[in-house]
N, C-alpha and C positions, 0 to 999 in steps of 0.2 A: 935280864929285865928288858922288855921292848919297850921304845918309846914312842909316847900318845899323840902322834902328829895330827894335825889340822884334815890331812887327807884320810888317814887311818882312822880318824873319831868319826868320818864322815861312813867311811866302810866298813865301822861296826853297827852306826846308826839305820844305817841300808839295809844291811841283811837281818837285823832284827824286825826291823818293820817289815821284811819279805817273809819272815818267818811267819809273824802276827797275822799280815794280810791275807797269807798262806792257802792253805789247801782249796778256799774256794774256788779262789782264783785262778790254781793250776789245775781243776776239775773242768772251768767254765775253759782254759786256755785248751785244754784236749779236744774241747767241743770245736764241734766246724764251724769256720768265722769268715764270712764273703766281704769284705773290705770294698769291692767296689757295690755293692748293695746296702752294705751300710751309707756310704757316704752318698749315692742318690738318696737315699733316705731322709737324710740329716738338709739335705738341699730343698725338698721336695720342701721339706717342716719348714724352714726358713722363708722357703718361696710363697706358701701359705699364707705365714702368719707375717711379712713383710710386702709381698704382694709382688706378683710376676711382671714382666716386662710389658708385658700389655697393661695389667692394673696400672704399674706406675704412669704409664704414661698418660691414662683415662683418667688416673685423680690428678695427673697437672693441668689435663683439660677442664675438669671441674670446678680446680682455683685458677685458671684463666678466665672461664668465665664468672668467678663470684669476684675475685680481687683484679683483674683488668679490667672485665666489665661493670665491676662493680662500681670501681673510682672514675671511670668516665664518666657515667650516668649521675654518680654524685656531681660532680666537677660539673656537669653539662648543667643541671638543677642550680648552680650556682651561678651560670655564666660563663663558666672558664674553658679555655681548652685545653682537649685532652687530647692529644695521636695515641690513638693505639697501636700498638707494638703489634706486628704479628705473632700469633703464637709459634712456638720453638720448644719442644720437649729434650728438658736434658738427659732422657731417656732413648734420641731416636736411636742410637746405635748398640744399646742393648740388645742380650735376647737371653732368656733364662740361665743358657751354660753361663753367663756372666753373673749371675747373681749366688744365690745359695749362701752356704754357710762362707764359703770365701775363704782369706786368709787375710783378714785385716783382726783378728781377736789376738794374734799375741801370747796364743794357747797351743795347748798339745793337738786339739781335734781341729785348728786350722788344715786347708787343702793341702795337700801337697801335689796338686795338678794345676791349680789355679794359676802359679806363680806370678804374682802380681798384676794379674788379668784385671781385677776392680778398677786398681789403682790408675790404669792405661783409660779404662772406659770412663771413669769419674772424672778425667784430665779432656779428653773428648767429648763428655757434657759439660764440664766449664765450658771449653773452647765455643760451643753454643752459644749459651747464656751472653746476653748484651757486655761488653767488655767495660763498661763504664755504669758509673751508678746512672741514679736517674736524676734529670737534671731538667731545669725550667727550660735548658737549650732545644730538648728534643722538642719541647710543646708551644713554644711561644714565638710569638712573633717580634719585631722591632718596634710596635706600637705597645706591645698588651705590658701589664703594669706588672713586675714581676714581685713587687713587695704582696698585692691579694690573692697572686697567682699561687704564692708557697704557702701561705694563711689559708686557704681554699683546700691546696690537694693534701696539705698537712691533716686539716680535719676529716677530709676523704680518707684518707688512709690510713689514719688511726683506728677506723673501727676496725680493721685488718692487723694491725699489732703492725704497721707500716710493715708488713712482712709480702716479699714477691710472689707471683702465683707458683714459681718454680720450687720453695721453700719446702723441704720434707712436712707433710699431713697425712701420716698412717692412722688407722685407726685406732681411738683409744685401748690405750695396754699394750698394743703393735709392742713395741719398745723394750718393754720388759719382760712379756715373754718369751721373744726372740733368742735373751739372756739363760736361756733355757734355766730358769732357776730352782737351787737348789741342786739340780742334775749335773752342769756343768761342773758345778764348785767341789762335789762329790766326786766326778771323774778325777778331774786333774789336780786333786789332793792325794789319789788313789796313792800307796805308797809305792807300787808296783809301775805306777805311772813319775811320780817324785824319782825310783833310781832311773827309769830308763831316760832320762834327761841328762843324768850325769854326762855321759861322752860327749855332749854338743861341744861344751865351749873347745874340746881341743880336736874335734872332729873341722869345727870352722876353724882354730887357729889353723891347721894343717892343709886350710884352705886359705891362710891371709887373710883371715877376718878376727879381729877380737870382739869376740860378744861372750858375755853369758846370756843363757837361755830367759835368764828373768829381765834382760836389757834387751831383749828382739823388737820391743815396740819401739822406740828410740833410734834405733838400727834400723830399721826396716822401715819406718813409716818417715821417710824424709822428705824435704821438697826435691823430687828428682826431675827437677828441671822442663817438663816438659810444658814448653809453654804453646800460649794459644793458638798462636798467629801459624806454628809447625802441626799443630794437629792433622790428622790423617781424613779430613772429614769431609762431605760433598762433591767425593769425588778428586778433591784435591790426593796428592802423594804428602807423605810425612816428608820435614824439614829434616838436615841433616843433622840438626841437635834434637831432634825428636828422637831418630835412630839411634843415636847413639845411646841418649839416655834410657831410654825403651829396652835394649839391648844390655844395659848395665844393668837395671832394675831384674829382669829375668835372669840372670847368671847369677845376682846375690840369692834374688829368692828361689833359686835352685839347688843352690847351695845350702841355701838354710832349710829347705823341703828335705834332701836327701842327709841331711845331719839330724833331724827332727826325727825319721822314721821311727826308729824306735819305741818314741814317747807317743808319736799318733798313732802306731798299730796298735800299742797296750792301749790309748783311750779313746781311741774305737771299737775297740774287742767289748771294752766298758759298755761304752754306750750302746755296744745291738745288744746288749744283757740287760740293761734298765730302762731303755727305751719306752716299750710298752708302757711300762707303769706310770711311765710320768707323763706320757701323754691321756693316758686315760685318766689319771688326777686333772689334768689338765683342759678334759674335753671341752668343759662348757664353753670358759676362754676361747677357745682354739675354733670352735664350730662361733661363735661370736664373730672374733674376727675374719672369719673365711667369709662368712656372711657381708659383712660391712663391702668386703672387696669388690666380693659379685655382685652389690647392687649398686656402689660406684662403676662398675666396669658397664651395667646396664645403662645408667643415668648418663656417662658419654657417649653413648654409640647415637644418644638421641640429640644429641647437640652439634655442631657446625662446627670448623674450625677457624671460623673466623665471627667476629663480633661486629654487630650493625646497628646504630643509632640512627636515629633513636629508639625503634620499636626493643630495645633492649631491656627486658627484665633482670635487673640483679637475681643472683642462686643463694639460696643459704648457708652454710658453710653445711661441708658432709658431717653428718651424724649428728643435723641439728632436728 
């Protein structure tokens, strides 16, 4: 009589679902499967329906001008002053290979090129963005009364949800179509995609790492230290704790890309086989938000990057 171990219950439960799953899937697996075509693909959809590195940067110019501009012009109506900030895109060091589907999901169809490329570019738009909230100090002088001054730009900037102009504003749905839904949940339930997960955790042990696969956000997504003041930006050189952690970040998620392979070949072979369908269920959405983008991206090219009082007309918010 053999005994039912924890590991053995798992590798009877495998191969029956590989059975179940079966034939179609080793019909669709004979078929020819371009992997680096799939995944521009899958970048392309993302870039799309989140918006490319020039969008992003044209809708931060959009809420510079409605919520910079907007509260000065308030504030001014009121009396008060306001400095305006120069505008600062925490976008300026992108450029599309940085965006796409990424490797921040925690999933099988994450990059395994990317290797924590977001993560580097996202730490380099903080290191941008004003290092300090925002304070009566930047605007006020030693005479002006600073109890009407926050009473003032508090009501100014509440019609904005007190939210910065640099704050994510995709277009409505943005969000949750991105989650490719449905499609995703479908892949990486695939049972065929469920065994080929199995080898990670001792594929990483065998690398010094303990993770299971369903713990890689927690692993993976940490503060890795790169702070602002070493950022790589303006021409400055990265701080030596910049390097270093930079350099630690891409060796785990290296690690974790080439332990992952298996689970992202099987749910990408997936996804160029469903693909079509879900985008075409999905057109209208999809031609919706593309929309939204391009006429954001047209609405900044007509604006200035700098804001001038008084002749300053507040903007409405996009997609008002």
């Amino acid at each position: 009589m053999v005994r039912l171990t924890r590991n053995r219950l798992i590798v009877v439960l495998v191969a029956s679902a590989l059975l179940i799953a079966g034939a179609g899937y080793a019909i669709h697996r004979a078929a020819r499967f371009d992997l680096a075509a799939t995944t521009r693909r899958l970048d392309a959809l993302v870039n799309a329906i989140t918006g490319s590195a020039a969008e992003l940067r044209a809708n931060q110019l959009l809420n510079y001008h409605r919520v910079e501009g907007g509260t000065a012009a308030c504030m001014r109506e009121r009396g008060q002053p306001w400095r305006i900030r120069p505008f600062v895109s925490y976008y300026q060091d992108f450029t599309d290979a940085d965006l796409g589907y990424g490797d921040g999901w925690a999933g099988a169809l994450d990059s395994v090129t990317h290797l924590g490329r977001r993560t580097v570019r996202n730490a380099m738009g903080n290191a941008r963005m004003p290092q300090e909230p925002l304070s009566e100090q930047w605007h006020l002088g030693p005479d002006d009364d600073v109890t009407a001054w926050v009473a003032a730009s508090n009501a100014c900037r509440e019609r904005y949800e007190l939210r910065e102009y640099h704050d994510a504003d995709p277009p409505v749905g943005a969000y949750d179509l991105v989650n490719l839904p449905g499609l995703k949940e479908r892949v990486e339930s695939h049972p065929v995609v469920v065994a080929a997960w199995l080898p990670y955790s001792s594929c990483m042990a065998a690398r010094g790492h303990i993770v299971a696969w369903q713990g890689r956000d927690d692993f993976l997504f940490r503060n890795w230290d790169l702070r602002p003041e070493e950022a790589p930006i303006d021409g400055r050189p990265a701080g030596p704790g910049w390097v270093l952690a930079e350099a630690e970040l891409k060796a785990l998620y290296t690690d974790d890309a080439e332990c992952r392979m298996p689970a992202h070949l099987a749910a990408m072979r997936l996804l160029s086989w469903w693909l079509d369908a879900w985008e075409t269920a999905h057109r209208e959405e999809l031609d919706r938000v593309r929309a939204d983008w391009e006429r954001r991206l047209a609405e900044a090219a007509r604006l200035p990057a700098e804001i001038a009082l008084p002749s300053f007309t507040p903007r409405p918010s996009p997609g008002a």
